[in-house]
C-alpha positions as CSV (number, residue, x, y, z in Angstrom):
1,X,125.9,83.9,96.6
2,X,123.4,86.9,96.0
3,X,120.2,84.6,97.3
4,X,119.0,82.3,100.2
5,X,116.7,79.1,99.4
6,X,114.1,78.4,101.1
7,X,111.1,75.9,100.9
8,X,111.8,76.0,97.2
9,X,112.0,80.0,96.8
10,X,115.3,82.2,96.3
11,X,115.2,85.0,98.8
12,X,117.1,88.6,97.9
13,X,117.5,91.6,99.0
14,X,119.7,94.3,99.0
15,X,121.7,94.6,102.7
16,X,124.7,94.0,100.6
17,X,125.9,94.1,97.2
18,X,128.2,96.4,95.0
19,X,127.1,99.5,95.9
20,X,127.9,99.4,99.6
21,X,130.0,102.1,100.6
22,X,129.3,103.7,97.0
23,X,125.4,105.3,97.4
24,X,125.2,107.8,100.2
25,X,121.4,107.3,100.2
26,X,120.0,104.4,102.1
27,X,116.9,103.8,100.4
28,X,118.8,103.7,97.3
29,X,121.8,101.7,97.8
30,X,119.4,99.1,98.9
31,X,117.4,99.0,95.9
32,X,119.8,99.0,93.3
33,X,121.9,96.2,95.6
34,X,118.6,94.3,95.5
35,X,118.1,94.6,91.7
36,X,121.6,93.7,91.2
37,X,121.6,90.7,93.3
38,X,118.5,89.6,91.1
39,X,120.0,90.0,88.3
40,X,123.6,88.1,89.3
41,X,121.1,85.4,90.8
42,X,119.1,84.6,87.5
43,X,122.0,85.3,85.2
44,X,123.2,82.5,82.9
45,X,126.5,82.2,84.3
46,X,124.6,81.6,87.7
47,X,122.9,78.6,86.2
48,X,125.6,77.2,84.2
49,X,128.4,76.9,87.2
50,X,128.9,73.7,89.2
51,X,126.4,74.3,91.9
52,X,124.9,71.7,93.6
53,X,121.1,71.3,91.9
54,X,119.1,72.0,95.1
55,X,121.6,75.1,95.4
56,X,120.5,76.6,92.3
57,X,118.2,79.9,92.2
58,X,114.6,78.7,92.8
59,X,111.7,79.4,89.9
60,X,110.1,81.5,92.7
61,X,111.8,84.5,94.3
62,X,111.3,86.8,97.1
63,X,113.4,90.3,96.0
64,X,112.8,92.8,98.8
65,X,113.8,96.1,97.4
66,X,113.3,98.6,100.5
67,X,112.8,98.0,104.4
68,X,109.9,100.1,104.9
69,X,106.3,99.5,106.8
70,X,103.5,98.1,104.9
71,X,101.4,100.7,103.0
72,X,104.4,103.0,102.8
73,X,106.3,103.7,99.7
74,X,109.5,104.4,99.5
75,X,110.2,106.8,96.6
76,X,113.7,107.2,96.1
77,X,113.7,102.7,96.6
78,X,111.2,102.4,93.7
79,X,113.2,105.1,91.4
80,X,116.1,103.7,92.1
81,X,115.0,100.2,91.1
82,X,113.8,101.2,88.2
83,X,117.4,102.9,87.0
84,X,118.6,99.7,87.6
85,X,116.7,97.8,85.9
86,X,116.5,99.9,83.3
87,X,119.7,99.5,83.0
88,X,121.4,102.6,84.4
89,X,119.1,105.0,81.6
90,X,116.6,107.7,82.4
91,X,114.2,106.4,79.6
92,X,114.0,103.9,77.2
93,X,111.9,103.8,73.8
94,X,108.7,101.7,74.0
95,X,109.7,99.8,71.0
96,X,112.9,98.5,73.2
97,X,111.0,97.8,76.3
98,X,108.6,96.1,74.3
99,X,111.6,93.3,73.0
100,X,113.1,93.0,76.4
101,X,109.8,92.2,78.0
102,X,109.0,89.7,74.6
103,X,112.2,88.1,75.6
104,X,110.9,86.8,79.2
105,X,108.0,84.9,77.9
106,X,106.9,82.4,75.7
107,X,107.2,82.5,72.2
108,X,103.1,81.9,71.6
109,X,102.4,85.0,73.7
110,X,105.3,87.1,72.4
111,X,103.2,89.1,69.4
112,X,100.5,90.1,72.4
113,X,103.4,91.9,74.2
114,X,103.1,96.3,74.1
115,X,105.0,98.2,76.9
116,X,102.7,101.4,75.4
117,X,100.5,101.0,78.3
118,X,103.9,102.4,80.5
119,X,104.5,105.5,78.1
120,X,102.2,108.1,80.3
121,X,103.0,111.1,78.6
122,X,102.9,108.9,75.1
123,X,106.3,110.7,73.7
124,X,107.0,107.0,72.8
125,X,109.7,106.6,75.9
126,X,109.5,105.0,79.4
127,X,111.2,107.3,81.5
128,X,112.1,106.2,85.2
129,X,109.2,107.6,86.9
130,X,106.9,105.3,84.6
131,X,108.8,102.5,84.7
132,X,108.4,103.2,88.8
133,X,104.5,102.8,88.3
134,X,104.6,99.9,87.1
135,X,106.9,98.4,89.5
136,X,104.8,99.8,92.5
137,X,101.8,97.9,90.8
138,X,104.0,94.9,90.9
139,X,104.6,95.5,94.0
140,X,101.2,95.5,94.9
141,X,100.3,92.3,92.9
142,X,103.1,90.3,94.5
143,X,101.0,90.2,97.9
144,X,97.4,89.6,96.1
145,X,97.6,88.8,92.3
146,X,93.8,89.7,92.3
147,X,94.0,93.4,93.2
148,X,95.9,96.4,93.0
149,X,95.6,98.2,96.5
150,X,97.9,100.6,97.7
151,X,97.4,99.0,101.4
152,X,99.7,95.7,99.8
153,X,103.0,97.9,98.9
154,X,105.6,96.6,101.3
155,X,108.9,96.8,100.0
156,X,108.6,93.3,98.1
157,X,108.4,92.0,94.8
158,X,108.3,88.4,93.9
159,X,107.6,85.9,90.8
160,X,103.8,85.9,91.2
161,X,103.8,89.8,91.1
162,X,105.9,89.6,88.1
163,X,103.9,87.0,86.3
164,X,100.8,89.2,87.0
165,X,102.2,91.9,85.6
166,X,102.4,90.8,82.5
167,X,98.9,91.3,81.8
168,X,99.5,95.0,81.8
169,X,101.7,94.5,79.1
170,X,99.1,93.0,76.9
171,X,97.9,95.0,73.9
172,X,94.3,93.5,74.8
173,X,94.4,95.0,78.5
174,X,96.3,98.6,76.7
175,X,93.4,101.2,78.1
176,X,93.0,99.8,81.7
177,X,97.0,98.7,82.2
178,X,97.5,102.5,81.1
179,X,94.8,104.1,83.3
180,X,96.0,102.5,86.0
181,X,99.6,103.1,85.4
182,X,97.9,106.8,85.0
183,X,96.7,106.9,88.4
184,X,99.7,105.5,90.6
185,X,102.2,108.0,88.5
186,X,99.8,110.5,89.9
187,X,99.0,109.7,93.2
188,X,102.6,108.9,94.5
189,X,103.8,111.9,92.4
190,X,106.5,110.1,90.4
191,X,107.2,112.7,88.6
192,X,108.7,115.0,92.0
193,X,110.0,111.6,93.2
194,X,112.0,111.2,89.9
195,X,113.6,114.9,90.1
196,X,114.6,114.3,93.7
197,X,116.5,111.2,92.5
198,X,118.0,112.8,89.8
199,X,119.0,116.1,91.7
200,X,121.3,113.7,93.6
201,X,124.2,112.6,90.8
202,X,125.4,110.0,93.9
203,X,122.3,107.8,93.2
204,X,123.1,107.5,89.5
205,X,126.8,106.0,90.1
C-alpha cells in the first residue's frame, strides 16, 4: 500500500517507491517516489480492488515530497516532482495542461479552467521549471490557503493546497496567478534549478 490513514487523511511520501536503488540523487528519488505513490494511491485500480472501505485512500491527503526544514526549498525535489507529474516530459503545451486540469474538477467550473497563467515565457508550453512554480505555490497554500509566503514551504503538499490552487488556474484570476507565478520562477531561480536537473540524465530515468 503506497499511503497510511489517519484521522480520515491518506498520508504519502516518498521513503520508498520504484525508484529506490534507481535515482542516485536523494532529493530526487524522493520526489518522484512521492509523486508516484500519489498517483498509485488515487488511481482507479486503487479504488476499484477489494479493500476494506475504511482502507481506502482518504479524500484528504498529506503527500510529503522532500525532507527538508521549513522555509527551505529543495530545488532538485520540486523539479523533480514536476517531471513526474508531468508525466516524465520537459514541457507540455498549455492547451494540454489546460484538459488535464479540466479533468479534475467539476463539470460547471470546467470552461473557467486556463493553465496560461503557468506559461512564463508565453511560448504557449509549461516547461518543468514553470510547472515547479506553481507547485512551490501549492506548497505554500497547503499550510495557509489564505497566503502565499515563502516562510510556509516545507516539503508538503496536501488536498487543501491543491484545491487552492485552482484559483490560479482561473481565466478570471489570469494576471495575478501569472505575476505571481512570475515572481517565485524568479526568486528561487527555476530556471538554473531546471538545468541542474537536466544536466543529470540519472534524474530523468
Amino acid at each position: 500500500m503506497y499511503y497510511n490513514n489517519v484521522n480520515g487523511v491518506s498520508y504519502i511520501d516518498g521513503r520508498h517507491g520504484i525508484y529506490d536503488k534507481k535515482i542516485q540523487n536523494n532529493s530526487v528519488r524522493y520526489a518522484r517516489n512521492a509523486v508516484s505513490n500519489y498517483l498509485n494511491t488515487y488511481s482507479t485500480d486503487t479504488f476499484n480492488s477489494q479493500t476494506e472501505l475504511e482502507d481506502l485512500p482518504q479524500p484528504k491527503f498529506e503527500m510529503k515530497y522532500a525532507e527538508t526544514k521549513p522555509g527551505m526549498v529543495d530545488k532538485m525535489a520540486v523539479l523533480a516532482m514536476a517531471f513526474e507529474e508531468m508525466g516524465k516530459k520537459l514541457s507540455v503545451k498549455v492547451q494540454d495542461l489546460t484538459n488535464m486540469i479540466k479533468q479534475s474538477v467539476s463539470p460547471q467550473y470546467s470552461q473557467l479552467v486556463d493553465a496560461s497563467s503557468l506559461d512564463i515565457n508565453k511560448d504557449e508550453k509549461v516547461d518543468l521549471s514553470e510547472y515547479a512554480a506553481s507547485l512551490l505555490a501549492e506548497d505554500m497554500l497547503s499550510s495557509d490557503v489564505t497566503t502565499l509566503d515563502s516562510k510556509n514551504i516545507n516539503g508538503v503538499i496536501n488536498s487543501d493546497g491543491q484545491n487552492a490552487l485552482l484559483s490560479f488556474v482561473n481565466r478570471k484570476n489570469y494576471a495575478t496567478a501569472n505575476d505571481t507565478f512570475k515572481a517565485i520562477h524568479a526568486a528561487y531561480d527555476l530556471n538554473s534549478a531546471q538545468e541542474e536537473f537536466l544536466n543529470d540524465k540519472n534524474n530523468l530515468i
